[in-house]
C-alpha positions in Angstrom: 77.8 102.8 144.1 76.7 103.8 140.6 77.5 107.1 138.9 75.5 108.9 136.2 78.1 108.8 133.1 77.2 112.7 132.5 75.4 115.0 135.3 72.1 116.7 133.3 72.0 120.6 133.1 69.0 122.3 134.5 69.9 126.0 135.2 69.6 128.6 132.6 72.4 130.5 131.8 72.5 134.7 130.7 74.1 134.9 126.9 77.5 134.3 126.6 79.4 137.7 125.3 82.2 137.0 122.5 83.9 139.9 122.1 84.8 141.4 118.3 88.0 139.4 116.8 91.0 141.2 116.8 94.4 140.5 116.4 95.8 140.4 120.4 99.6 140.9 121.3 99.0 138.9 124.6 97.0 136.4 123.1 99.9 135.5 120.3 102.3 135.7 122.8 100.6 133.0 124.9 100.4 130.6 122.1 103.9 131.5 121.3 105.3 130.7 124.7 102.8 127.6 125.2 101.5 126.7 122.0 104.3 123.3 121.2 103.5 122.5 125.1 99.5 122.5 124.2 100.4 120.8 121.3 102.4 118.1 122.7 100.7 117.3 126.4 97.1 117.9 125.5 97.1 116.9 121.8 99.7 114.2 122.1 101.7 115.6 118.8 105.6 114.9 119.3 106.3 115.5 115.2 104.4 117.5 112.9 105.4 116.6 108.7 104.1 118.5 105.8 104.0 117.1 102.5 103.0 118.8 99.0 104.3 122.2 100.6 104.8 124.1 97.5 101.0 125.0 96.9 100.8 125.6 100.4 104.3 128.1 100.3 103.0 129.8 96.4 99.5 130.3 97.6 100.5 132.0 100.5 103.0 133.7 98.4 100.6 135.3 96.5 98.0 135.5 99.3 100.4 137.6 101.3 101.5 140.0 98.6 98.1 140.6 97.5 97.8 139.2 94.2 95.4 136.6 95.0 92.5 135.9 98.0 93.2 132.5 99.7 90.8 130.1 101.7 92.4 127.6 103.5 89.8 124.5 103.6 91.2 122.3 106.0 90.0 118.3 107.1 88.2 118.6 110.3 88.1 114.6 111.4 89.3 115.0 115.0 88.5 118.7 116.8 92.3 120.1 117.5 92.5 121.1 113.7 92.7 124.7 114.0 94.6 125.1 116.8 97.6 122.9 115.0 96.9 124.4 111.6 97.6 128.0 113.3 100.7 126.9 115.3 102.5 125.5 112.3 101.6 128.4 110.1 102.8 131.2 112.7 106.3 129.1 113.6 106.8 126.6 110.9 106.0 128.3 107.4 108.0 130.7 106.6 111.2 128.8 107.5 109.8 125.9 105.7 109.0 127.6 102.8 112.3 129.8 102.9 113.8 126.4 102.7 111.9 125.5 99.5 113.4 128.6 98.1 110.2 131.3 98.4 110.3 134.2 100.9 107.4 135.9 102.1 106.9 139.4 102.0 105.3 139.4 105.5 105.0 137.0 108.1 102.2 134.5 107.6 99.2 134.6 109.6 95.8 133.1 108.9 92.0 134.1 110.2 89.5 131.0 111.4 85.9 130.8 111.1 84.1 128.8 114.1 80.2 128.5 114.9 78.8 130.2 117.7 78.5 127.4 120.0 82.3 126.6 119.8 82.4 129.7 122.3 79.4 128.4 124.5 80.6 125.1 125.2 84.5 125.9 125.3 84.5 128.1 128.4 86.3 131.1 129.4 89.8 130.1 127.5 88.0 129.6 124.6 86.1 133.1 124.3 89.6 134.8 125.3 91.7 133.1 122.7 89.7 133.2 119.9 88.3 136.2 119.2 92.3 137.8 120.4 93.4 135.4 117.6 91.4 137.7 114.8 88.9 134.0 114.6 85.4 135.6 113.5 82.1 133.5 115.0 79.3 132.1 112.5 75.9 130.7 113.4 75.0 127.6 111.0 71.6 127.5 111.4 70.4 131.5 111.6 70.6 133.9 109.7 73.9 136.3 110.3 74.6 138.9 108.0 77.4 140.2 110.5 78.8 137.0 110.5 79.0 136.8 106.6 79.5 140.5 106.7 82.8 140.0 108.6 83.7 136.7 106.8 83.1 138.6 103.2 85.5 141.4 104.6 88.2 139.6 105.5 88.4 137.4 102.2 88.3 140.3 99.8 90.4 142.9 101.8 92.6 140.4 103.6 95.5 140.7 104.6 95.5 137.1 105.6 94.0 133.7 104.1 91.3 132.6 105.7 90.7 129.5 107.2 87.3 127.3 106.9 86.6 123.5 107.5 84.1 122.8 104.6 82.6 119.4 106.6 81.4 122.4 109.1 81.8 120.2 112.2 84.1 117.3 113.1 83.5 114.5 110.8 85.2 111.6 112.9 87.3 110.2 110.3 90.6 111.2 108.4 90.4 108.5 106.3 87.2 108.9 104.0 85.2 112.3 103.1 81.7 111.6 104.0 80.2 115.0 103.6 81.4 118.4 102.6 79.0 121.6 103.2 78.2 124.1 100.3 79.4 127.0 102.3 83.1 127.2 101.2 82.6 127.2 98.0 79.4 129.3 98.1 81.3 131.9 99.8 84.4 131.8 97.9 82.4 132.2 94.3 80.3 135.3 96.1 83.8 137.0 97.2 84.9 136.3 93.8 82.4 137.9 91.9 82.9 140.9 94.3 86.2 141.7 93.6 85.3 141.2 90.3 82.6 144.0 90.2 85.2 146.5 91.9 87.6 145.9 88.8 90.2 143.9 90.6 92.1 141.0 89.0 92.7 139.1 92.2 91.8 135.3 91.7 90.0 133.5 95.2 92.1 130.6 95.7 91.1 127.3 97.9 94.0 125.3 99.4 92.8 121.7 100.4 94.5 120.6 103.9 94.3 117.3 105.0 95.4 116.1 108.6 96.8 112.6 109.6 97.9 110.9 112.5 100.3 108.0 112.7 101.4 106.1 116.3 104.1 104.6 117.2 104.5 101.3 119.6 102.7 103.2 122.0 100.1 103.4 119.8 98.8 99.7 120.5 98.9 100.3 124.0 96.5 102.9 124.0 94.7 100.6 121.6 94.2 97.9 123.8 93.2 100.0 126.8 90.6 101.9 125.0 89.3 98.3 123.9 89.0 97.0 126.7 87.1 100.1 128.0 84.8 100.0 125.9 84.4 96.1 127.2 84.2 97.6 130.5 81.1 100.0 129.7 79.4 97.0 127.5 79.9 94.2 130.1 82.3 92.1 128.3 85.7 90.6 128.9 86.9 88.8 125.5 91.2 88.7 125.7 91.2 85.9 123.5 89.0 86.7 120.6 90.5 88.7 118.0 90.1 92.3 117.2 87.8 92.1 115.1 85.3 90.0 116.9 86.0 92.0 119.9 85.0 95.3 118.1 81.9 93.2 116.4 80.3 92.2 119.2 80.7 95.7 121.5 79.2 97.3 118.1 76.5 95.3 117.9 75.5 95.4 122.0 75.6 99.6 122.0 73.9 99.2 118.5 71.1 96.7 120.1 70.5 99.1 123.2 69.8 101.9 120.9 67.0 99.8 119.2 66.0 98.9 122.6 65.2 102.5 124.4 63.3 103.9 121.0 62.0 101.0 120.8 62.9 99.9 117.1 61.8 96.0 116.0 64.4 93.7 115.9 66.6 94.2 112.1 66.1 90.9 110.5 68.3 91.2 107.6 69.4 94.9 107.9 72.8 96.1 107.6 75.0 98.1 110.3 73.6 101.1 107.9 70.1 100.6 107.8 69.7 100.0 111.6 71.8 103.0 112.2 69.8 105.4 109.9 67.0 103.8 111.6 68.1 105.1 115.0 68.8 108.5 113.6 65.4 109.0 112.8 63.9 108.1 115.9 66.4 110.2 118.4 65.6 113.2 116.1 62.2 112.5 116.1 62.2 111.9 120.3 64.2 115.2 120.4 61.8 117.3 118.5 59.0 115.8 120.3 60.7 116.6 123.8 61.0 120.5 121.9 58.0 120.6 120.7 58.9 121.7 117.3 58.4 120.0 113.7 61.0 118.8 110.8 58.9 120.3 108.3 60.8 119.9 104.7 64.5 119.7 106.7 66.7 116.5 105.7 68.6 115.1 108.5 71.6 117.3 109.1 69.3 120.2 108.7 67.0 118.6 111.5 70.1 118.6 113.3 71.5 121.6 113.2 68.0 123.1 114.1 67.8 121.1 117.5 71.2 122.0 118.5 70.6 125.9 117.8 67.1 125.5 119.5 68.9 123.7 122.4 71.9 126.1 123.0 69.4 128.8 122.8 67.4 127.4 125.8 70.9 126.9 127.9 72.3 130.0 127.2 69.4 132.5 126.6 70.4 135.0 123.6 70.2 138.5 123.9 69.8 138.1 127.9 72.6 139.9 129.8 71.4 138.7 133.1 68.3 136.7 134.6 68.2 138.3 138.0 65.3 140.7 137.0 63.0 137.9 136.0 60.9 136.4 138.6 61.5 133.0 140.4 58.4 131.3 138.6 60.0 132.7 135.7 63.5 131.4 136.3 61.9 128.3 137.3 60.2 127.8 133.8 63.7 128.6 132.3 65.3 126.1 133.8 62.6 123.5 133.3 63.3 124.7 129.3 66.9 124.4 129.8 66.7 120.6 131.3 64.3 119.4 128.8 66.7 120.9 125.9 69.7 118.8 127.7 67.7 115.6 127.1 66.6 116.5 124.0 70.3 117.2 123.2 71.3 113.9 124.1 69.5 112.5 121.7 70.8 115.0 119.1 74.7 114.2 120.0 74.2 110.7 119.2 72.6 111.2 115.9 75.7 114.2 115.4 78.0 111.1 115.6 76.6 107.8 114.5 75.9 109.7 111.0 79.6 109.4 110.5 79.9 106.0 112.2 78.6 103.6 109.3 82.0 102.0 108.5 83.5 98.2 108.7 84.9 97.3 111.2 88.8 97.2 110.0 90.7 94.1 109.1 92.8 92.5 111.8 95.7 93.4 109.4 94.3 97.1 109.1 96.9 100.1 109.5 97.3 100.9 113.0 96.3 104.6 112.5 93.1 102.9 111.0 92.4 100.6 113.7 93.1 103.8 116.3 90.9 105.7 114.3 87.6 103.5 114.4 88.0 102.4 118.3 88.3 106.3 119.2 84.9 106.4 117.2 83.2 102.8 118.7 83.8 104.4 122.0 82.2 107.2 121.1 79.4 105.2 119.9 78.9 103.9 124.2 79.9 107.5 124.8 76.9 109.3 123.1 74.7 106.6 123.8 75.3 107.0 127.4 74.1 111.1 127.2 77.9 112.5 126.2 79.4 114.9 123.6 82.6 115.5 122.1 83.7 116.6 125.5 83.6 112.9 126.3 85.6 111.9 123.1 89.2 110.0 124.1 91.6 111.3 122.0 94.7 110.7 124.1 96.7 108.1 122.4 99.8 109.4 122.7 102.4 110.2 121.4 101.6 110.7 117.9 103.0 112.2 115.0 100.7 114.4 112.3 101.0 114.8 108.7 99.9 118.0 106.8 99.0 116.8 103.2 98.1 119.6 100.7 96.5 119.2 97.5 96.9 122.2 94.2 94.5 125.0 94.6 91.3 125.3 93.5 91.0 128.3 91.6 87.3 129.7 91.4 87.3 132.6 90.1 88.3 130.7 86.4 85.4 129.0 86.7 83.2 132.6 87.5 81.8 132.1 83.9 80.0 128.7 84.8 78.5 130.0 88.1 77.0 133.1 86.3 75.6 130.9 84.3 74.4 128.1 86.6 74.9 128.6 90.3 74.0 125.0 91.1 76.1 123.2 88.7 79.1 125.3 89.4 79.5 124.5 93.0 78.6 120.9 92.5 81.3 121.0 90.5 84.0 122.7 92.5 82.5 121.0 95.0 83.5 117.3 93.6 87.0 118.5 93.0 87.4 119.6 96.3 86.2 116.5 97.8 88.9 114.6 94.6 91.4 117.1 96.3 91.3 115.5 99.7 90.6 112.0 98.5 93.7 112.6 96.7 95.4 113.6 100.1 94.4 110.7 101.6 96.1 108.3 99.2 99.0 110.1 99.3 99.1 110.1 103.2 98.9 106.3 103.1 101.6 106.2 101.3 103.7 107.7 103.4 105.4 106.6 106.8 106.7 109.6 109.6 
């Protein structure tokens, strides 16, 4: 008997309360006790490396004893960033960098920023843990002044770095940098020129962190069973083509399907790329018809972002404690709302993904993290095209082992002069050596073998 792939949502839900962060004794003493567990059963992470450590150890150096402001910006290619990145920094630092010869005057900690719907989507776990972790919420497409407010606060009066991904979602891949947000840098020149009105001669640093995973023999086990899922969901059985034409022609059927349902002419000559950006615009377009609202002068991500905040909001309704004083024609109409925005969402999630998606296929004689990397990603090409999310996303090759890689700050508050002068050019600029500094990262990660 067949089985929807995802069951739709049609009840509204009362706003989800996230309580104010705050640094919670219970709450690090759970990830103390359980935190290598987490990391090893659920993420699959049996070794964790880090290479280029003394930025990482002298910016926290100076972070810590108050003679700089730091942001961490950290990759986020796969969704268990974070949680990793705060492990290693509350067990691993200081005895890593004690090795290396510095000593902290305090024990290292770091702050996270996360949007809103992080909170929404990641249950009751997730709204205890992260605000008890000191992690402060942000909405990306509304305006938030206690957001900012909070984020401003904790970057100029510390004590602790603070911790941002600049793609501001998960970008899919480890191995390229296909698009960093403004926001990082925005935010770090603005804190900047604060502490330089109040007279303080405290420099905002950023630290670029880049995260990569390698596999073992294991690893092509996993391999081959994701692939052949993905031939399961498709309708093919190919074991004796090779990997390449296996991957080309599961691409190509989830890609024709797509053209199919919004009902996009056959390509012709078009590349993987055009017919992709093709189906972006159309799901966008068929989810802000289902809405009801217009793109106006939005680009794409923009257009995005402004479906899934729309959507969320008609799921879980903001500002509404409880819906038992509305009427049952009222809660009715909610609902009706809420199921429409679920469809419309679908669309959404597979434009959230497929933006990152226009890659080759890799070379039969491709790295194996590589190889891992894109059928994770053409599975979640069937995934979001049959209605899921990154809830859906396999990620359980296992067991792996991670590298930290970490580039030389980025020091903005030299470069204070040139924003003054020209906003826009400055944060291109930082901008583009930020994106160097993780390209950089990258290279040096292939290089090395853990």
């Amino acid at each position: 008997m067949y089985k929807p792939y995802i069951k739709p949502v049609s009840r509204a839900s009362p706003d989800v309360k996230i309580p104010e962060p705050r640094l919670s004794k219970l709450v690090l003493f759970s990830i103390r006790l359980l935190g290598r567990t987490y990391l090893f059963f659920v993420l699959g992470i049996a070794r964790i490396v880090l290479r280029g450590g003394r930025p990482f150890f002298e910016a926290y150096q100076r972070a810590l004893e108050g003679k700089s402001r730091c942001i961490l910006a950290f990759r986020h290619p796969n969704g268990g960033e974070a949680q990793i990145i705060l492990w290693f920094i509350l067990y691993k630092l200081r005895s890593q960098a004690r090795k290396a010869g510095i000593k902290f005057c305090r024990s290292p900690y770091v702050s996270f920023v996360y949007g809103y719907e992080v909170a929404r989507w990641g249950g009751n776990l997730a709204r205890w843990i992260m605000p008890g972790t000191g992690a402060m919420p942000i909405h990306h497409s509304k305006i938030d002044s206690a957001g900012m407010n909070r984020i401003y606060q904790a970057i100029t009066e510390g004590p602790y770095p603070l911790a941002i991904a600049p793609e501001g979602q998960v970008s899919y891949t480890a191995e390229s940098v296909p698009r960093l947000e403004q926001g990082t840098v925005r935010i770090g020149f603005q804190a900047a020129e604060r502490l330089e009105r109040q007279g303080r001669d405290c420099p905002v640093e950023i630290l670029p962190v880049s995260l990569h995973f390698r596999y073992g023999s294991m690893g092509r086990w996993s391999l081959n069973k994701l692939i052949r899922k993905i031939e399961k969901y498709t309708g093919f059985k190919m074991d004796g083509a090779g990997f390449t034409e296996r991957l080309e022609r599961a691409r190509n059927f989830i890609l024709e399907q797509n053209e199919k349902r919004y009902g996009i002419a056959a390509p012709g000559s078009q590349s993987f790329s055009e017919r992709v950006e093709a189906i972006m615009e159309a799901a966008l377009t068929k989810s802000e018809k289902i809405l009801g609202i217009k793109a106006k002068s939005m680009d794409l991500v923009e257009r995005l972002y402004h479906i899934r905040q729309i959507c969320w909001d008609r799921t879980i309704i903001p500002g509404i404690t409880s819906l038992k004083h509305f009427t049952l024609l009222e809660r009715a109409l909610m609902d009706q709302d809420t199921g429409e925005a679920w469809y419309a969402s679908r669309h959404m999630e597979l434009v959230d993904f497929v933006w990152y998606f226009r890659v080759p296929i890799p070379s039969e004689d491709a790295p194996l993290y590589i190889k891992i990397e894109y059928v994770q990603n053409l599975w979640d090409f069937a995934n979001r095209t049959m209605g899921g999310a990154y809830a859906n996303r396999v990620l359980n090759v296992h067991p792996k082992r991670l590298l930290i890689q970490v580039a030389p700050v980025i020091n903005l508050s030299k470069r204070l002069k040139e924003y003054k002068e020209n906003k826009k050019e400055a944060i291109t600029n930082a901008l583009k050596d930020m994106e160097k500094a993780f390209l950089d990262c990258i290279d040096s990660a292939s290089e090395y073998q853990i």
